[in-house]
Backbone as ProteinMPNN parsed JSONL, in Angstrom:
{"seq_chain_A": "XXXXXXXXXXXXXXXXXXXXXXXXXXXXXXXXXXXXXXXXXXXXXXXXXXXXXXXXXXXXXXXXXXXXXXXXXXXXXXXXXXXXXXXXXXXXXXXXXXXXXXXXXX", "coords_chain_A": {"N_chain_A": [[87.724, -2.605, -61.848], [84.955, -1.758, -62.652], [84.232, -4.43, -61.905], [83.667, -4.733, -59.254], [82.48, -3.013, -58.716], [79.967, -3.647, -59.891], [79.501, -6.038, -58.272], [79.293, -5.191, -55.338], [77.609, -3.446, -55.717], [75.047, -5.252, -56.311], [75.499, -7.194, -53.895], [73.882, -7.075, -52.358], [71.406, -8.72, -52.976], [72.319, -11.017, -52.896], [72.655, -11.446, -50.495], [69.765, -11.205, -49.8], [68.641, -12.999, -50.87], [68.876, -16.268, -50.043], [68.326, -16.156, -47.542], [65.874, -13.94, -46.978], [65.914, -11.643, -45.756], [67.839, -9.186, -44.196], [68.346, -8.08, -41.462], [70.094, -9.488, -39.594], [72.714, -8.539, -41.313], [72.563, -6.058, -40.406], [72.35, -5.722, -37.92], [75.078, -6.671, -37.013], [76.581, -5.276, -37.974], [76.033, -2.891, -36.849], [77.12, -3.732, -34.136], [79.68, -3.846, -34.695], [80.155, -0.942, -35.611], [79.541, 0.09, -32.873], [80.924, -1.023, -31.119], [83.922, 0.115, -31.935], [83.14, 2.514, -31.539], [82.564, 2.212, -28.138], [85.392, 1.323, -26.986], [87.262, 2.774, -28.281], [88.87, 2.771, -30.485], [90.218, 3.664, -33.321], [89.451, 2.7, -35.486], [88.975, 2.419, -39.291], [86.094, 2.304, -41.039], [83.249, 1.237, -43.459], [80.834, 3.885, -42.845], [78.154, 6.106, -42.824], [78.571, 9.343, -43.67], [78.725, 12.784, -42.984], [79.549, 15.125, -45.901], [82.066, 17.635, -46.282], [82.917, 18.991, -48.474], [84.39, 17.357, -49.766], [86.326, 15.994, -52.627], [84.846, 18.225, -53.604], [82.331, 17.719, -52.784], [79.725, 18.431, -50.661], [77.665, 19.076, -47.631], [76.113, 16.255, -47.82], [75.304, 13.53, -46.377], [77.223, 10.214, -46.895], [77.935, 7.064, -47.158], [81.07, 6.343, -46.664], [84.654, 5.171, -45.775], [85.539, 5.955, -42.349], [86.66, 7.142, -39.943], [86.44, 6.017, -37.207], [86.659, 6.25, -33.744], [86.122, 6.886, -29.799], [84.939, 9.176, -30.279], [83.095, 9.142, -32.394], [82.331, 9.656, -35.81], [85.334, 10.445, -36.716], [86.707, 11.246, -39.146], [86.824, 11.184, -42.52], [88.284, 9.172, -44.509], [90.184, 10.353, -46.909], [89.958, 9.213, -49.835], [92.011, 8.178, -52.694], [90.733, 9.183, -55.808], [90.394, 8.151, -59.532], [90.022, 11.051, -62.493], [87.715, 9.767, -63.716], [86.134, 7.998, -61.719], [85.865, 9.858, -59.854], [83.637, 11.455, -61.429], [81.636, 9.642, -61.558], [81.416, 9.203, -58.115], [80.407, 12.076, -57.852], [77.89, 12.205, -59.455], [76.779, 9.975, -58.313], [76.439, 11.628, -55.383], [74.988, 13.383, -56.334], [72.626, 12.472, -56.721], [71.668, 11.337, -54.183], [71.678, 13.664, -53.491], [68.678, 14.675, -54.694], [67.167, 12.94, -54.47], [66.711, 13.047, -51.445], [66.008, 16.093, -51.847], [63.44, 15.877, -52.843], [62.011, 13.9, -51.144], [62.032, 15.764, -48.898], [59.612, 17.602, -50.191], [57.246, 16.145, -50.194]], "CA_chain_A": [[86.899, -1.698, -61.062], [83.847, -2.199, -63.197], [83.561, -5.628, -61.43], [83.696, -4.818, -57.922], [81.07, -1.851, -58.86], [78.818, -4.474, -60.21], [79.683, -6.881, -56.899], [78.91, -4.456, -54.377], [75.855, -2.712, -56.394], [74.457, -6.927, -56.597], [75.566, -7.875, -52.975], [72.443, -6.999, -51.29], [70.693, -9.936, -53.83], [73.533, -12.426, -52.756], [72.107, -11.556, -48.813], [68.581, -11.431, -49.377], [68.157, -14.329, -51.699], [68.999, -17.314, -49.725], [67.734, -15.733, -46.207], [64.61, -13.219, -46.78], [65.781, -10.489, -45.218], [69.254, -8.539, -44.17], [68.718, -7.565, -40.367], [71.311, -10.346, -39.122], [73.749, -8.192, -41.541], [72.135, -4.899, -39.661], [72.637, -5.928, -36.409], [76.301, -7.099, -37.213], [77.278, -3.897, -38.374], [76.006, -2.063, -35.487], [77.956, -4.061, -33.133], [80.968, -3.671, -35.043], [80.373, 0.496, -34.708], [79.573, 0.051, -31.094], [83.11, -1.76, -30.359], [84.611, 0.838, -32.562], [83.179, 3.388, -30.2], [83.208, 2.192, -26.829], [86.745, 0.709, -27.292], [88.385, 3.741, -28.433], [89.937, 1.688, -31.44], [90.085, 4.469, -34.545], [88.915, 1.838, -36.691], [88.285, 2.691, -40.218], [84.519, 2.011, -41.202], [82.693, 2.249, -44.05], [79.725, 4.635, -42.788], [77.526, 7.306, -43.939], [79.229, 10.429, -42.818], [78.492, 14.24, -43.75], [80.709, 15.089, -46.42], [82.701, 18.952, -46.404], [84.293, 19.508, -49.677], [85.068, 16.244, -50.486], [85.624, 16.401, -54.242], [84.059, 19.092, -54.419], [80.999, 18.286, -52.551], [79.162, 19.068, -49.286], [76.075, 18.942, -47.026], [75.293, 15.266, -48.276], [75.949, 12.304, -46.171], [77.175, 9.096, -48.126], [78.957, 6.154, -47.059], [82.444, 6.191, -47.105], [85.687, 4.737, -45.239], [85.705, 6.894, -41.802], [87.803, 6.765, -38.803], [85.565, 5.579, -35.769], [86.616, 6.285, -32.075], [85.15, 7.178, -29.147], [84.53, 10.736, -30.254], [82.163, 8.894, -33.239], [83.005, 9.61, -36.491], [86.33, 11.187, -36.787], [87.074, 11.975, -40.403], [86.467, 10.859, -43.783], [89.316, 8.731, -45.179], [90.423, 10.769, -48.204], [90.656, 8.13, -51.201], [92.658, 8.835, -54.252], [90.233, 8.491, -57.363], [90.465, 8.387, -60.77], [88.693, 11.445, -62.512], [86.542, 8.59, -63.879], [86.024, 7.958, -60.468], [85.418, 11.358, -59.353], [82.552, 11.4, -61.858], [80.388, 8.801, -60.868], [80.976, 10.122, -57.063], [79.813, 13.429, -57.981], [77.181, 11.609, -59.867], [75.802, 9.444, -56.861], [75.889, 12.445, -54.159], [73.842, 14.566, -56.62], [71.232, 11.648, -57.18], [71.315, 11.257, -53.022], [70.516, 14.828, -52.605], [67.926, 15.051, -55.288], [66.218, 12.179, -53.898], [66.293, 13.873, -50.394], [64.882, 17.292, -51.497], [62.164, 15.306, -53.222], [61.295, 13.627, -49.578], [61.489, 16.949, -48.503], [58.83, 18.395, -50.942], [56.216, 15.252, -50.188]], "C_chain_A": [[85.417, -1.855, -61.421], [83.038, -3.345, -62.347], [82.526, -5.628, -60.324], [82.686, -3.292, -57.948], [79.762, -2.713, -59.104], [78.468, -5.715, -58.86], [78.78, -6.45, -55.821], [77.46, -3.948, -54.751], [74.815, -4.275, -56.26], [73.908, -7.451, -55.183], [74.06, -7.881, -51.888], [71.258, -8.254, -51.815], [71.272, -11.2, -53.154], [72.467, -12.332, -50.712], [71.011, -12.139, -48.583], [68.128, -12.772, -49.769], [67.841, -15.61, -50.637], [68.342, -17.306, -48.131], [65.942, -15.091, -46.362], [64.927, -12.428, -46.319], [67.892, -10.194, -45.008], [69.335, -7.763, -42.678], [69.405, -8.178, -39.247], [72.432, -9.37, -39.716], [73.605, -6.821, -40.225], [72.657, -4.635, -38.432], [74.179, -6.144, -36.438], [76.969, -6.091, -37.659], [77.128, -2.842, -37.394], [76.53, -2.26, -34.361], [78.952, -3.75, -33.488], [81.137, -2.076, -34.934], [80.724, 1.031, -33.544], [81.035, -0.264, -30.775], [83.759, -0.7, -30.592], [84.605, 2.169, -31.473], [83.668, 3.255, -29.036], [84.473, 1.836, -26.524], [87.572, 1.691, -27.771], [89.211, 3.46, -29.766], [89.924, 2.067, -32.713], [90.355, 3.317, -35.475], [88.036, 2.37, -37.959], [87.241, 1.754, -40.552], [84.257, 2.427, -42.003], [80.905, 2.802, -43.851], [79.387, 5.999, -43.253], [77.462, 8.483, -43.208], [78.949, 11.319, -44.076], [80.081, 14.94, -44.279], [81.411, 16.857, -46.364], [83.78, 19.077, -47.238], [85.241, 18.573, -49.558], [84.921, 15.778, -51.939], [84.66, 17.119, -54.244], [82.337, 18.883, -53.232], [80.752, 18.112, -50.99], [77.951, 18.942, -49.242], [75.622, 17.994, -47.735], [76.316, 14.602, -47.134], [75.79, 11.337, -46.935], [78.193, 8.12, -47.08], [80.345, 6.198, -47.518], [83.519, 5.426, -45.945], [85.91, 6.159, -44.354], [86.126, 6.174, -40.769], [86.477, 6.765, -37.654], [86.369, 5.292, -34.602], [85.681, 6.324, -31.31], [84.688, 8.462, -28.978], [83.316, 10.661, -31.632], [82.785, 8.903, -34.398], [83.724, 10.771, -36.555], [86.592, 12.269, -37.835], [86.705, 10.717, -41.177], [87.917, 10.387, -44.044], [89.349, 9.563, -46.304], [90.943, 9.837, -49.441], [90.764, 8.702, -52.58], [91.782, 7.668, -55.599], [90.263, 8.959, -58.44], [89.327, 9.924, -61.246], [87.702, 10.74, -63.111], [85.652, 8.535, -62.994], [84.935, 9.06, -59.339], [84.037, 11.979, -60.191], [81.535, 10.845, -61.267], [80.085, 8.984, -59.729], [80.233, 11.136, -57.138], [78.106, 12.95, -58.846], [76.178, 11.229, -58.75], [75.614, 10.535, -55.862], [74.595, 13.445, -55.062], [72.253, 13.317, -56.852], [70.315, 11.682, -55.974], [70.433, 12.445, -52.737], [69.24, 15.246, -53.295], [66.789, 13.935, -54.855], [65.595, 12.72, -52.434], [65.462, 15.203, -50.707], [63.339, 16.55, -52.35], [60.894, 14.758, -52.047], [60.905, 14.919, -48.819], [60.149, 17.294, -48.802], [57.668, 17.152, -50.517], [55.992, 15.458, -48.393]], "O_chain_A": [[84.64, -2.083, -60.495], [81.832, -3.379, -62.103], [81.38, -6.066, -60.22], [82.345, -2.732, -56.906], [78.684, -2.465, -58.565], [77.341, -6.14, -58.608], [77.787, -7.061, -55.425], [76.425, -4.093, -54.1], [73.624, -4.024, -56.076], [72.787, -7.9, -54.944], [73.563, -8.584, -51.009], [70.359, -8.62, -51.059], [70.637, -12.234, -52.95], [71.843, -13.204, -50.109], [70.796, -13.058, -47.792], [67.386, -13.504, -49.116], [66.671, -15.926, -50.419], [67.922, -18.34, -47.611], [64.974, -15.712, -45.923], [63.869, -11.817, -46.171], [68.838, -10.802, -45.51], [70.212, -6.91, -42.541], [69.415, -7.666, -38.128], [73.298, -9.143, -38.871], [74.421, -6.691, -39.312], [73.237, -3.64, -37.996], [74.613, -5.509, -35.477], [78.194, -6.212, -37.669], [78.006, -2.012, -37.157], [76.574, -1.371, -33.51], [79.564, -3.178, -32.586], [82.103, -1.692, -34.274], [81.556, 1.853, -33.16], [81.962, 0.347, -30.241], [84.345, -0.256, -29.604], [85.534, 2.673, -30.841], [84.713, 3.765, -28.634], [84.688, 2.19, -25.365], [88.772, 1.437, -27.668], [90.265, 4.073, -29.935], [89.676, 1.175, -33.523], [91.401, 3.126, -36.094], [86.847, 2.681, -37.895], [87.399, 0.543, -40.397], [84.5, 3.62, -42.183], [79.957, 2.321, -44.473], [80.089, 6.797, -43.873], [76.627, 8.741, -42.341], [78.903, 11.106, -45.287], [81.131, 15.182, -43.684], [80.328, 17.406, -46.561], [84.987, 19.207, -47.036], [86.446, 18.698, -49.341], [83.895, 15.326, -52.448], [83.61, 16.808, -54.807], [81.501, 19.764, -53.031], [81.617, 17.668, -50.236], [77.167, 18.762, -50.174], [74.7, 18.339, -48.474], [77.502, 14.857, -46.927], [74.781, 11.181, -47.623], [79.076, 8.59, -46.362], [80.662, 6.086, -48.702], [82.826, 5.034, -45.006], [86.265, 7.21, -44.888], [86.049, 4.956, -40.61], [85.708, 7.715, -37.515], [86.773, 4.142, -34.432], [84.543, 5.982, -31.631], [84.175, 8.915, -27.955], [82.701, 11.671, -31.974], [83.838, 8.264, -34.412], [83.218, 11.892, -36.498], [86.683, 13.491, -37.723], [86.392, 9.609, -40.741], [88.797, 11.212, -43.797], [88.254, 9.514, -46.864], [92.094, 9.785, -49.875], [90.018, 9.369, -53.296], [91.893, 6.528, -56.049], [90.175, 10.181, -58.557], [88.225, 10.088, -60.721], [86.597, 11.261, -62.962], [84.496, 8.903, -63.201], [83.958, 9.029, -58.591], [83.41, 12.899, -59.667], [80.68, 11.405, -60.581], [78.877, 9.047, -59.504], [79.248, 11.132, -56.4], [77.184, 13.716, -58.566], [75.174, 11.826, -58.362], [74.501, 10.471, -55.341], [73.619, 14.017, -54.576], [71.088, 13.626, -57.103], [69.097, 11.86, -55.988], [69.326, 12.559, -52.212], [68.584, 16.108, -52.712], [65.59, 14.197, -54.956], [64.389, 12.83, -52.211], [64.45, 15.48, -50.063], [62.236, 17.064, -52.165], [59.681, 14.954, -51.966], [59.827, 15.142, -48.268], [59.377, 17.342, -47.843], [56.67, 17.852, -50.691], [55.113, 14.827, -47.804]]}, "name": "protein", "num_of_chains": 1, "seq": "XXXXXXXXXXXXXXXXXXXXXXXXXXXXXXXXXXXXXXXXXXXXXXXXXXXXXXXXXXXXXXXXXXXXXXXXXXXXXXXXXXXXXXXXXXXXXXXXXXXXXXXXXX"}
């Protein structure tokens, strides 16, 4: 798990490096929403959906694994994590929203 934390946290280096930029991935991810929508095709996605007392927390959106139809996003996949796991989540949404009320305050 460690790895694929360090993978994913990296991968945006692995994109930009060899290109200069990342709005080929951008664009490629927004088509793949779009389909998801207009197509009707409850395709799990991972996008950045408003969370309601998931572990515990609320009123932050974050990226996660969500069901995409044509009603947008559906629901939040519920994934079974470690409380290890459940740390470092609770961890990252409080960093998200402390960065947001900071934008706020400027």
């Amino acid at each position: 798990m460690e790895g694929i934390f360090h993978d994913v946290r990296d991968a945006v280096n692995q994109i930009i490096d060899p290109k200069g930029e990342t709005s080929y991935g951008i664009g490629l991810a927004l088509t793949r929403i779009t389909s998801a929508l207009l197509n009707d095709e409850n395709s799990i996605l991972p996008v950045s959906s408003l969370l309601e007392d998931y572990y515990g927390i609320s009123d932050v959106y974050l990226s996660l694994p969500t069901l995409i139809n044509e009603e947008g996003a559906k629901r939040v996949i519920n994934m079974q994590l470690s409380p290890k796991e459940q740390d470092y989540f609770r961890e990252s949404a409080a960093t998200v929203k402390k960065y947001i009320q900071t934008l706020r305050l400027n």
